[in-house]
N, C-alpha and C positions, 0 to 999 in steps of 0.2 A: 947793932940794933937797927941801924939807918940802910942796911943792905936786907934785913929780912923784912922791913916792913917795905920796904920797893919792892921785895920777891912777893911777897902777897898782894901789892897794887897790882904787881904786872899779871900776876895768875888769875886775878880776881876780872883781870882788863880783857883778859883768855878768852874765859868762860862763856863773859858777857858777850864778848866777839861772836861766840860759836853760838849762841842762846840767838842771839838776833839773827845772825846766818840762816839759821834752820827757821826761824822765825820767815824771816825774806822770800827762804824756797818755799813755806806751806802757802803764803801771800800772793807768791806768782804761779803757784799751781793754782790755786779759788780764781786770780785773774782769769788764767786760761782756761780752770771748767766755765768759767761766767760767760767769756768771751764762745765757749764751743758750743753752748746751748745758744747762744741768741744766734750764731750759723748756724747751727744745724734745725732752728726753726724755720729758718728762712729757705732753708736748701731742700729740708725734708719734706715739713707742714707747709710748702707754699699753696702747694693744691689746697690745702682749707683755707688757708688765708684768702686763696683770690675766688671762693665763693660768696665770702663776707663785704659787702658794702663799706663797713666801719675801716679805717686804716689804724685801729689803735693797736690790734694784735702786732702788725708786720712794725710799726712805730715804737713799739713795748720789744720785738728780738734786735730792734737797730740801735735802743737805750744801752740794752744787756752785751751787744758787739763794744760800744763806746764806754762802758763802764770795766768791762773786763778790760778792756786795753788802756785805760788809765790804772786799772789796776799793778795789770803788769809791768810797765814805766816805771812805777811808787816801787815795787818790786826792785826791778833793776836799781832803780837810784840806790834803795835802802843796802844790798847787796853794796854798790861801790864806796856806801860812806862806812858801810862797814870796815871794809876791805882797807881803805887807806886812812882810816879814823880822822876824817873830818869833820871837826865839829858842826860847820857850818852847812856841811852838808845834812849830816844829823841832824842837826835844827830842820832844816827845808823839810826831810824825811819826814819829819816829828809831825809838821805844820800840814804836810799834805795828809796823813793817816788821820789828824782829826779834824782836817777838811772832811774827808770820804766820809769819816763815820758819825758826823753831823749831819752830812745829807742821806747817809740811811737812815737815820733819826727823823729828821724832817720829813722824808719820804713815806716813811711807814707814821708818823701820825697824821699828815695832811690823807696817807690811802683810810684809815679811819675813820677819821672826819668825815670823809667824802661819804665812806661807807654808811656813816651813820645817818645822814642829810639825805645820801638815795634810796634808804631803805626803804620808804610809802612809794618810791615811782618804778623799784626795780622791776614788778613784776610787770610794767608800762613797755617800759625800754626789754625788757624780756621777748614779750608778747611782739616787738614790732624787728627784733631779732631772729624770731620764730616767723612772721612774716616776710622776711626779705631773704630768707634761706629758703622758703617753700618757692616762693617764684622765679630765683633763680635755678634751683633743681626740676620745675614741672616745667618751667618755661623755655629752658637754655637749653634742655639735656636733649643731645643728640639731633641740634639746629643747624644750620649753615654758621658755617665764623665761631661756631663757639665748642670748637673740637676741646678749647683747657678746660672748659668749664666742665665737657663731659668726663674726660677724664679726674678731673676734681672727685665728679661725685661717685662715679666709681670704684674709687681709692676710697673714699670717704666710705663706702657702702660696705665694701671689705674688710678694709684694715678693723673699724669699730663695729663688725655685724652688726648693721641697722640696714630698713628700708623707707626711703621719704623721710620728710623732713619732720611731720610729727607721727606718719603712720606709711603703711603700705600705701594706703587710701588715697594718698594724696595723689600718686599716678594717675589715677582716673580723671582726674582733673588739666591735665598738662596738654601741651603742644604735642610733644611725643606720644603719647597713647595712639593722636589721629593720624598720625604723618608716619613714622619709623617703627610704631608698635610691633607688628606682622605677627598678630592673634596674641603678643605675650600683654598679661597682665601689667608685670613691674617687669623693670629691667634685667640681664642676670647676674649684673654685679650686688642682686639682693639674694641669689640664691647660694646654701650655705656651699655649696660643692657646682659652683660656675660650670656650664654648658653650653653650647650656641640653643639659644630658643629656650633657655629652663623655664624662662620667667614667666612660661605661657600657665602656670602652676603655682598659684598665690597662699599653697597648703601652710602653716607652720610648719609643716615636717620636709617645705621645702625651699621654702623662705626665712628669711630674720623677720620676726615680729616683736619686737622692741615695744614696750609699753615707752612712750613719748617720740621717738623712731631714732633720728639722726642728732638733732637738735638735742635731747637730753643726754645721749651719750657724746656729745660733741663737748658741751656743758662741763660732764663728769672728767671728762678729758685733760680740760682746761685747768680745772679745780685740783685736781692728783698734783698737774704739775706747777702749780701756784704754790700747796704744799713744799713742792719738792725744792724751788725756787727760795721760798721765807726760810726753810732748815737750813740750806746753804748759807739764805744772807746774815742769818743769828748766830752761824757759825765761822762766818770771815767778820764778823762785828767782836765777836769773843777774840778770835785772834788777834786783831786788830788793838783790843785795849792791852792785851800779853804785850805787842810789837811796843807799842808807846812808852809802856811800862818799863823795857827791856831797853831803849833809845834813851830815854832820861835816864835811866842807872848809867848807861858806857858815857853818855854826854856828862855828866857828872865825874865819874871817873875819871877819863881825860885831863877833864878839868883841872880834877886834883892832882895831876901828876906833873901838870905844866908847872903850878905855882907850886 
């Protein structure tokens, strides 16, 4: 009687092993998608980033580097308390998973709050976001010293077919028109099929004309991947209470088997 009910501790001790395992590996994969997007914001999107004055973008992919790699640490531990069933390690594992997912907690209702309290000044801070993207692209593009910036907005003009910062319109206004223009209108990394000299040709049938230009599709950009960012983090937050849930059971278990 006292050898089959230890065969079902021990198989039941199995299970939980392999439950948390696979638990650890989905844990250190989310670390490492978390940790690839805050590089490859940094590596890809740097050209938008160093058009923008604010340092919150490039600040918000060096969180998401520091958060995936704490993630994946929590990862590896939970993996070796598995593997050699240390309670105490288990415990630590336990303590840091509802560390983390406290401060996703706290994180997403302080970004709420905020949200709620900036919502009369957003279209303020909008408007002077709109302003400080128009002056570095009419005023920087294609200057002395500021070759990154040109290339910024030319990626920027391509990659999201947009022209100017809220219209084509805005060229007419810039450094560039007077200095580097040579007869073109907009630049050609506004035209949809790039040429030397396209830009002399401001048609829509041969330019991007964006209703709000660069700035709105800059905007929609951000916004996609803010989505795509909260699905993730709802989704290693789910995992996360399975992993707790799954660490108390073997830590229990254990337990029982010592006494």
């Amino acid at each position: 009687m006292a050898d089959a009910e230890d065969k079902t501790n021990t198989c039941g001790t199995v299970c939980l092993k392999y439950l948390l395992f696979i638990f650890n590996l989905l844990f250190w994969l989310a670390g490492g998608i978390v940790m690839a997007v805050g590089i490859w914001t940094l590596v890809d999107k740097s050209d938008y980033i160093s058009l923008l004055s604010s340092s919150t973008y490039s600040a918000a992919a060096y969180i998401l580097i520091g958060a995936g790699a704490i993630v994946v640490l929590t990862g590896i531990l939970g993996c070796c308390a598995t593997i050699r069933e240390q309670r105490s390690l288990l415990m630590v594992f336990f303590v840091l998973l509802l560390l983390i997912f406290l401060l996703e907690i706290t994180a997403g209702i302080l970004a709420y709050v905020y949200y709620q309290e900036c919502f009369p000044l957003c279209y303020q801070l909008n408007a002077e976001l709109r302003a400080d993207l128009k002056e570095r692209m009419v005023q920087n593009y294609q200057q002395p010293g500021q070759e990154h910036i040109t290339r910024a907005i030319d990626k920027l003009q391509q990659d999201l077919k947009c022209c100017g910062s809220n219209s084509s319109a805005d060229w007419k206004e810039g450094a560039w028109i007077h200095t580097n223009a040579r007869r073109r209108l907009v630049p050609d990394s506004c035209c949809k099929t790039p040429t030397v000299g396209c830009g002399a040709r401001d048609h829509p049938s041969n330019i991007y004309k964006v209703e709000g230009g660069c700035i709105s599709k800059l905007e929609e950009f951000i916004l996609q991947h803010l989505i795509i960012l909260g699905s993730v983090g709802l989704g290693i937050a789910f995992i996360q209470i399975v992993g707790m849930i799954f660490t108390c059971c073997l830590y229990q278990r254990l337990k029982d088997e010592v006494y």
